[in-house]
C-alpha positions as CSV (number, residue, x, y, z in Angstrom):
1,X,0.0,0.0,0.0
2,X,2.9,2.5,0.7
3,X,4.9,1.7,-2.5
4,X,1.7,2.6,-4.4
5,X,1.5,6.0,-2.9
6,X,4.7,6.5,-2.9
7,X,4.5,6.1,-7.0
8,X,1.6,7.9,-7.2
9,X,3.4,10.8,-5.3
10,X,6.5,10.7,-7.2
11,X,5.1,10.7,-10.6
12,X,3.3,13.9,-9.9
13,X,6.3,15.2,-8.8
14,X,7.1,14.2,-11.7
15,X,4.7,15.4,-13.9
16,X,4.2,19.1,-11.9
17,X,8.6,19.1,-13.0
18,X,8.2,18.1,-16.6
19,X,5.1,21.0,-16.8
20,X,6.5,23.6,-15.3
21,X,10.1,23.1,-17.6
22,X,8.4,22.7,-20.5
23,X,6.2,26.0,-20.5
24,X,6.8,28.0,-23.8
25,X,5.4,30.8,-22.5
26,X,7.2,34.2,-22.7
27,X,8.1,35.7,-19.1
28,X,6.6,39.4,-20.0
29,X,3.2,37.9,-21.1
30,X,3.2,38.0,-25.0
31,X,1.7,36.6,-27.4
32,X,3.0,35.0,-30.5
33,X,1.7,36.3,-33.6
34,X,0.6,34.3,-36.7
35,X,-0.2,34.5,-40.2
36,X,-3.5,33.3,-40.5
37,X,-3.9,32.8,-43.9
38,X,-0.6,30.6,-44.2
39,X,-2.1,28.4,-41.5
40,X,-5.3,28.3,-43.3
41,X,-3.3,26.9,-46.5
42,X,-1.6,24.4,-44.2
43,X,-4.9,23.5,-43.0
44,X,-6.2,22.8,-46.7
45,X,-3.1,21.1,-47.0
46,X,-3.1,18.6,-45.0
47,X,-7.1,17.7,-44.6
48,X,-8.1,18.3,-48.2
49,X,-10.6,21.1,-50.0
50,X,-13.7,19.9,-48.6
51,X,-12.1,20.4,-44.5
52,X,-15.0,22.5,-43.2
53,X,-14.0,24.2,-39.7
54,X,-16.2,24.3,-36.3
55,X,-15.7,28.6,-36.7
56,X,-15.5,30.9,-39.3
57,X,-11.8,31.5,-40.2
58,X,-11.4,35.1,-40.8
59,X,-8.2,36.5,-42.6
């Protein structure tokens, strides 16, 4: 019963390490900026002509 919890507590140690190191975030809060209408070629791209998306995609 200990070991469990003891694995239990080390992988979220674990996890909580591997989340906070991996954070792409910028320290001064902003954002990165993208060009929409090269995604939405990409998009077209890879899932075909007829890829119709959940929102309006507005350029």
């Amino acid at each position: 019963m200990i070991k469990g919890i003891k694995k239990i507590a080390i992988m979220f140690v674990v996890m909580v390490l591997v989340t906070a190191c991996s954070s792409n975030s910028k320290p001064d809060g902003e954002s990165k900026t993208i060009d929409l209408a090269k995604l939405h070629t990409e998009i077209k791209e890879a899932y075909g002509e007829d890829y119709i998306p959940s929102m309006e995609l507005q350029l």
